[in-house]
N, C-alpha and C positions, 0 to 999 in steps of 0.2 A: 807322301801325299801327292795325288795329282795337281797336277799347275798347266796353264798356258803361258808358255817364256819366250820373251821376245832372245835371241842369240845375235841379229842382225837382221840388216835390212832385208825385207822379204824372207829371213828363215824366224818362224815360228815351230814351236815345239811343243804340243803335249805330252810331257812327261814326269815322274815320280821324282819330286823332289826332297830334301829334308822338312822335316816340320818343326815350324820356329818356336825359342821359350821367350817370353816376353825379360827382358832387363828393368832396372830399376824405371819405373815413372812410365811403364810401358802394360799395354795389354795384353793378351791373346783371344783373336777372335775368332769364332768359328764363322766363316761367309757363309752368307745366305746366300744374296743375288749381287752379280757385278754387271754394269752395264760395260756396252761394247762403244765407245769415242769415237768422235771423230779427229780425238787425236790419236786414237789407237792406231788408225788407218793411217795418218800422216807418219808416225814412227815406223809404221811397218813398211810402207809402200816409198818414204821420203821422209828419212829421218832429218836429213839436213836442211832441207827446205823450212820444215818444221823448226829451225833452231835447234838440234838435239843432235850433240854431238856422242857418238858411240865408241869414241876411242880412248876417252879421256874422263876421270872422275866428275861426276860433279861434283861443282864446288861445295853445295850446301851437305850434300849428303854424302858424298866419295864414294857413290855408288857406279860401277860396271856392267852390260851384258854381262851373262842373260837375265832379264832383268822377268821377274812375274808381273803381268799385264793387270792394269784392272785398278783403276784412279776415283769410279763412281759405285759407291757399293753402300753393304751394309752387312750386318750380324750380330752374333750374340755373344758380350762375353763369357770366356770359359775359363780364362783365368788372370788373375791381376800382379805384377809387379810390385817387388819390394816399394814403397813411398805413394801408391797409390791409392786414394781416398772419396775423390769425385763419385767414381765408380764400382758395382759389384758383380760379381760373377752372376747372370742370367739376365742382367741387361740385356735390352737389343736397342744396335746403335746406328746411324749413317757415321758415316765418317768426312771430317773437314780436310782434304788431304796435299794440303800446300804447305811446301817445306819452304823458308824462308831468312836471309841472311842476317835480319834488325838490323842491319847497318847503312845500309843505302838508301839516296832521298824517298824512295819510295815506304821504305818498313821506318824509315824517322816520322813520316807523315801518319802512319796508320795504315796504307797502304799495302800490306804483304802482296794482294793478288798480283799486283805489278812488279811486285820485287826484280830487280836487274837479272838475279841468279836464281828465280824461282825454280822449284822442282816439284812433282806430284809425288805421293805415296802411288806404287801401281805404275810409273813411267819411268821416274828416276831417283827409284830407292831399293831396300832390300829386302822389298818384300812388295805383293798386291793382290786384290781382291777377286784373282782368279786362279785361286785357290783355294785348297778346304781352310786354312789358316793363315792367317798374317799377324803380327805383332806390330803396334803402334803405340807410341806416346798417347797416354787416356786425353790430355789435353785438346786431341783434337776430336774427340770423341763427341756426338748430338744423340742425347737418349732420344726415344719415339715414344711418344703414348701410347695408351693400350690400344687405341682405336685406328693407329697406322701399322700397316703390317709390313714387313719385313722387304716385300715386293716396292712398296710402294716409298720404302726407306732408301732403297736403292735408287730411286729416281728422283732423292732431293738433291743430289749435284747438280745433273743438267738441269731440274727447274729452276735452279738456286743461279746458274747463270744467266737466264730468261730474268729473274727477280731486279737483279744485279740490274740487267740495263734495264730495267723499267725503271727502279727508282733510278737512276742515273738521269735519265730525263726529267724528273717531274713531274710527269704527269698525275693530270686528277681527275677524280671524277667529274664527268659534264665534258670531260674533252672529247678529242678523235684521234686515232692512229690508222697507221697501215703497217701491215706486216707484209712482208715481202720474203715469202719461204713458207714451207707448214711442212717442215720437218717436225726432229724434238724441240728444237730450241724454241723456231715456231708455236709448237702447240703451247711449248711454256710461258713464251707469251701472250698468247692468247689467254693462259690460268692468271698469268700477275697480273694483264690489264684488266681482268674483269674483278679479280679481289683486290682491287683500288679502286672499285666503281667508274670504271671505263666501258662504256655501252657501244659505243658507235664504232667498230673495227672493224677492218676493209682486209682481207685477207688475199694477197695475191700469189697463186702458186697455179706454174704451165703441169705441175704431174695429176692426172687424174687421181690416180689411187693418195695422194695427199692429198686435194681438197677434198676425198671421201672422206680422210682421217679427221682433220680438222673440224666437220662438219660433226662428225660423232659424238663431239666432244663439246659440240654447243657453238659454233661461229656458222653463220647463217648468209653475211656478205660475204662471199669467193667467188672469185674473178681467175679467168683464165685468161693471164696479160698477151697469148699469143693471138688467141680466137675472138677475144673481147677487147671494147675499149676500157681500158683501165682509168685514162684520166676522164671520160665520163661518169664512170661510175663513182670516184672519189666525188666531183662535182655534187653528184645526183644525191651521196648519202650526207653530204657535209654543204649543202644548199648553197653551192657555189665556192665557200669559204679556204676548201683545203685541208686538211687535215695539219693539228699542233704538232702531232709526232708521225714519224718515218721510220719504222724499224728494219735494217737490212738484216735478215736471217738465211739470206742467199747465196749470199760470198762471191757475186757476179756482177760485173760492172753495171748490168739494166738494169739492177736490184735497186740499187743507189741512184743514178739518174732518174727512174722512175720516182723512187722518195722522193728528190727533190723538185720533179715539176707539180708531187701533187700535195706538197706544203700549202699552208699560208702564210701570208706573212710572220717572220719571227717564230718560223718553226724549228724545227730540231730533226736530223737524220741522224740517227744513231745504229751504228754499225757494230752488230755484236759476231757477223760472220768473217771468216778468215777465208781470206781470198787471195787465188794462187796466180793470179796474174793482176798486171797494175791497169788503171782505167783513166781515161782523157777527164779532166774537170775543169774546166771554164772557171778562176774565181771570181769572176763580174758574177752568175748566178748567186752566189753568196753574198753580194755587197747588193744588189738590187732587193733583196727581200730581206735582209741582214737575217738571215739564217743561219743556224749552227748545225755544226757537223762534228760530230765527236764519235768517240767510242768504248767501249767497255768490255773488259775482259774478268773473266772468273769472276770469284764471289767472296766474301769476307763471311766471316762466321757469324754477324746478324743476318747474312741472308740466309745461313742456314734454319737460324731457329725460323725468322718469318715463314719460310715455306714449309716447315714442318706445322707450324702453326693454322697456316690455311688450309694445309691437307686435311691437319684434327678435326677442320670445319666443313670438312665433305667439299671443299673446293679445288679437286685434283679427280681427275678419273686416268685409272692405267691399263682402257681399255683391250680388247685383242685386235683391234683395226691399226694401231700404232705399239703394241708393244710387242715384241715376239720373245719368248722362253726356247733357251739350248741349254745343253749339257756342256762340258767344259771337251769333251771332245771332237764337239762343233766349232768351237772357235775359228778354226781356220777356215772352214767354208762358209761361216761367218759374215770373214772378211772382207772376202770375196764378193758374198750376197750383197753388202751393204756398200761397197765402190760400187759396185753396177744399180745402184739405186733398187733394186728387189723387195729391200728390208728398211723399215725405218729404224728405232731404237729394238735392241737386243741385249736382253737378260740374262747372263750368264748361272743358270743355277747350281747350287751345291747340295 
């Protein structure tokens, strides 16, 4: 079967690899659609900067390059392992794809997404969703109802991390935020603050063709933090007050400082973007407004179901202004498209 395999830093490979049998307590799924990461970009471009060491198993899974690409997907099963019951063969499923140690303060709390030694199905296991096939434990398996289709299955990881920090904050409806990015993660914030009944969201992105995207999609406040005043315009839509919540989806140090002049008091900047360089912060800012500043990483499997849940409610669109479709022997130029900012989110189809 074809595959995109990561072998090392910067070598990427499509090529014809074995096709897997599923093991006990394990599935086999035929892919539909994988999306393309932005940690995909990080393992290929800076695996180590990423944390992702390529010489050495991982712990949880003792998995090695070359490793097949593809951590945000979806499919149908086509066939089931000995001991498996949840599921049937012609299911179609997203898949939960964090592998996790239970033993660290993190997986004793509930916490897998932060596990010490986490790993992805599709980054660093033996198998992923850019390919015609993968095998998985059904445990981490989210069926779709009939009324979510297969495309749009594939895009409940990255929503499911947009979900993630929204309830991480709190927010509720009647309140205000600002988003600061409208990439995916972005626009997924934008889907979870409005099916929490959050109205008043301020959308700050310097790319054109992203605040077109976002706008598609139903956000109406966008600001261009270069050409406009930003902390006016929070002012103007939040009648002086500031906004409760601050979402960085930027991964740039204005991103954050901008969150926090346009708080109110007792607000919250929550930082869901990975950012590759460090940023000056004053902690007098945080003790004069006692402000919090947290952040949130990946999703736990209620967020899976929640976002599959709001999608069955017609509250997701996987527009063509923000989603783009390739075949698996675009991958690499892909890659490329989406470091130079060209492409927002990309669907790998099978």
């Amino acid at each position: 079967m074809k595959a995109a395999v990561l072998h090392a830093q910067e070598d990427l490979r499509v090529e014809d690899v074995t096709e897997p049998a599923p093991q006990r307590g394990e599935v086999k799924l035929r892919n539909a659609y994988a999306g393309i990461c932005g940690s995909d970009l990080h393992a290929y471009f800076d695996p180590a900067g990423a944390g992702l060491n390529l010489d050495e198993p991982h712990p949880v899974t003792g998995s090695l390059p070359p490793q097949i690409l593809g951590h945000e997907f979806s499919g149908t099963v086509v066939e089931v392992g000995e001991g498996v019951e949840n599921v049937e063969v012609g299911d179609r499923v997203a898949v939960w794809p964090i592998y996790f140690c239970g033993e660290c303060p993190a997986c004793r709390r509930g916490s897998a997404n932060v596990c010490r030694t986490i790993g992805f199905h599709g980054l660093t296991s033996h198998g992923g969703g850019m390919a015609e096939y993968t095998t998985i434990s059904a445990a981490k398996l989210h069926k779709l109802p009939e009324n979510v289709d297969l495309k749009m299955g594939a895009l409940v990881e990255p929503m499911a991390v947009a979900w993630h920090a929204a309830e991480r904050t709190g927010i509720e409806a009647g309140q205000s935020a600002l988003i600061a990015g409208a990439g995916p993660i972005g626009i997924g914030l934008y889907f979870a603050l409005r099916a929490r009944g959050v109205e008043n969201i301020i959308v700050s992105e310097p790319s054109e063709a992203r605040r077109l995207a976002i706008a598609s999609v139903g956000a109406t406040n966008i600001v261009d933090p270069v050409s406009e005043d930003l902390a006016a315009r929070v002012a103007e839509a939040t009648n002086g007050d500031g906004v409760d919540v601050a979402f960085d989806a930027a991964g740039v140090g204005a991103a954050v400082a901008g969150g926090l002049a346009a708080l109110t008091p007792g607000g919250t900047v929550l930082v869901v973007a990975i950012h590759e360089r460090t940023m000056d912060l004053h902690p007098t800012q945080l003790v004069l407004g006692e402000t919090t500043i947290t952040g949130a990483l990946g999703y736990l499997p209620e967020d899976f179901d929640a976002v599959i849940d709001a999608m069955s409610k017609g509250l997701y669109d996987a527009g063509e202004t923000w989603v783009s479709e390739i075949s698996v022997d675009e991958v690499p130029q892909a890659i490329d498209d989406l470091r130079s900012g060209r492409l927002m989110k990309v669907l790998v189809r099978h």
